[in-house]
C-alpha positions as CSV (number, residue, x, y, z in Angstrom):
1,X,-176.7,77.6,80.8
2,X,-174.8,76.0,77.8
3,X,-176.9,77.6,74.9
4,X,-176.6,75.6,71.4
5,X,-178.8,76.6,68.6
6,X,-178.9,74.5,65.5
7,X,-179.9,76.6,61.6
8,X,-179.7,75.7,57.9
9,X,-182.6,72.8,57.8
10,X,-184.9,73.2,55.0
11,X,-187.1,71.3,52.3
12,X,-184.7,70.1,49.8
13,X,-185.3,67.4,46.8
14,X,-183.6,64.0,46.9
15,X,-180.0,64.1,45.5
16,X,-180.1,68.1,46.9
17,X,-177.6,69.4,49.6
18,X,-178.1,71.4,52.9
19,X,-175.6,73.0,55.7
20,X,-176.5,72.7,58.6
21,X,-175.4,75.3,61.6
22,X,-174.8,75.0,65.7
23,X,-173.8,77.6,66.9
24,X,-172.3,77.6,71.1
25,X,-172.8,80.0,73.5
26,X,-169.4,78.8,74.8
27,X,-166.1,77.9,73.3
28,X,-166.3,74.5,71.0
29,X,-163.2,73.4,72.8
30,X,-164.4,73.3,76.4
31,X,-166.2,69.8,75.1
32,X,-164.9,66.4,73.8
33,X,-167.1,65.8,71.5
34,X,-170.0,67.9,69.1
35,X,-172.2,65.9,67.4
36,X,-175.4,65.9,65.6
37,X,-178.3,63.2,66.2
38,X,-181.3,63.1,64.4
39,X,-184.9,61.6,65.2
40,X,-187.1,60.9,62.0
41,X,-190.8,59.9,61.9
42,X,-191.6,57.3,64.2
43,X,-187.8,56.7,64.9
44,X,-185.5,56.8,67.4
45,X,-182.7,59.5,68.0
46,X,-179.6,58.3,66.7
47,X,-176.0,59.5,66.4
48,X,-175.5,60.8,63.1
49,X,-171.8,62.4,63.1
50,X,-169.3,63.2,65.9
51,X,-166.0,65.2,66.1
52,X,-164.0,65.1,68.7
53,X,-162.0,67.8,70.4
54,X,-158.6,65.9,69.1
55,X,-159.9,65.8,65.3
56,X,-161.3,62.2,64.8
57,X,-164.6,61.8,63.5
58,X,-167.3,59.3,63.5
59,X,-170.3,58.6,61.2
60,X,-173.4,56.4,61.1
61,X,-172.9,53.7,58.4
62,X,-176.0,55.5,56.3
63,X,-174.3,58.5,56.0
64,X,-170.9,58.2,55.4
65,X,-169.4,59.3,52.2
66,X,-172.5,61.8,52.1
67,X,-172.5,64.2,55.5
68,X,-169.5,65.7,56.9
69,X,-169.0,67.1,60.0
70,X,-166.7,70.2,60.6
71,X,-165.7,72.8,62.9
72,X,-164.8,76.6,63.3
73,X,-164.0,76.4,66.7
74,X,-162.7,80.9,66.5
75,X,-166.3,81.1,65.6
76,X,-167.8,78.2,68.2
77,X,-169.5,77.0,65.5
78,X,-169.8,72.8,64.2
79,X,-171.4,72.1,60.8
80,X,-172.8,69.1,59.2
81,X,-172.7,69.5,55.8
82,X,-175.2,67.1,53.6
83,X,-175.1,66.0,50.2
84,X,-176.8,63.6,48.0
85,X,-179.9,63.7,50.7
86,X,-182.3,60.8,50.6
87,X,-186.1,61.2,52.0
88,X,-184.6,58.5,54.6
89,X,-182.8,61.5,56.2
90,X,-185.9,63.4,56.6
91,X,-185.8,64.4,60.5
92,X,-185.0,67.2,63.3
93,X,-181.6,67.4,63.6
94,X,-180.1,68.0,66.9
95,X,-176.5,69.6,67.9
96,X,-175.0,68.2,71.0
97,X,-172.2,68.8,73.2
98,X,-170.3,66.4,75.6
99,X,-168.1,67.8,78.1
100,X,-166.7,67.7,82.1
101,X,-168.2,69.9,83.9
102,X,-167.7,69.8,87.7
103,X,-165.7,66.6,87.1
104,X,-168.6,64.6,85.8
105,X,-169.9,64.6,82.1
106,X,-172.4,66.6,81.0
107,X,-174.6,67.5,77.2
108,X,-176.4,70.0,76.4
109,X,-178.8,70.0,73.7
110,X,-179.8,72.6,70.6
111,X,-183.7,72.6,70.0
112,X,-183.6,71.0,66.7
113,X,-183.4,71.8,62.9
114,X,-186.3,70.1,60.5
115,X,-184.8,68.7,57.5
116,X,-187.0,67.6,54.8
117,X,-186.0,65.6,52.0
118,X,-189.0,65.1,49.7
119,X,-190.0,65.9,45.7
């Protein structure tokens, strides 16, 4: 099984910053795409930051100019760095990977990371 396990979520105060950590039991470039979701209090999961194998990377309009997403693919490792946090952003935050696997796509899932956001 593809293993992904997500670190780095914390309590941190408004304005604060947090790294956030996936780390891949397999290399970071058997997938197209690592991302990072997130489900907050009576919401639904959604797509917070992407990178694709190529380079190009997406973000959710709330985020951008705050959270970056990065990779260290020697170290099968993707990173969503997150500044200027608001109590909005308060949620688990999920790694996922997209892939072909047997000629059809596939994700895995990491357990989740809580991120708090709160004085």
């Amino acid at each position: 099984q593809v293993e992904l396990v997500e670190s780095g979520g914390d309590l941190v105060q408004p304005g604060g910053s947090l790294r956030l950590s996936c780390g891949a039991s397999v290399s970071i470039f058997s997938f197209s795409d690592m991302s990072w979701y997130r489900q907050g209090p009576g919401t639904e999961r959604e797509l917070v930051a992407s990178i694709n194998r190529d380079g190009p990377t997406n973000y959710v309009d709330s985020v951008k100019g705050r959270f970056t997403i990065s990779t260290d693919k020697a170290k099968n490792l993707v990173y969503l760095q997150m500044n200027s946090l608001k109590p909005e952003d308060t949620a688990v935050y999920y790694c996922r990977a997209d892939g072909i696997v047997g000629f059809l796509p596939r994700h895995y899932w990491g357990q989740g990371t809580q991120v708090t956001v709160s004085s």
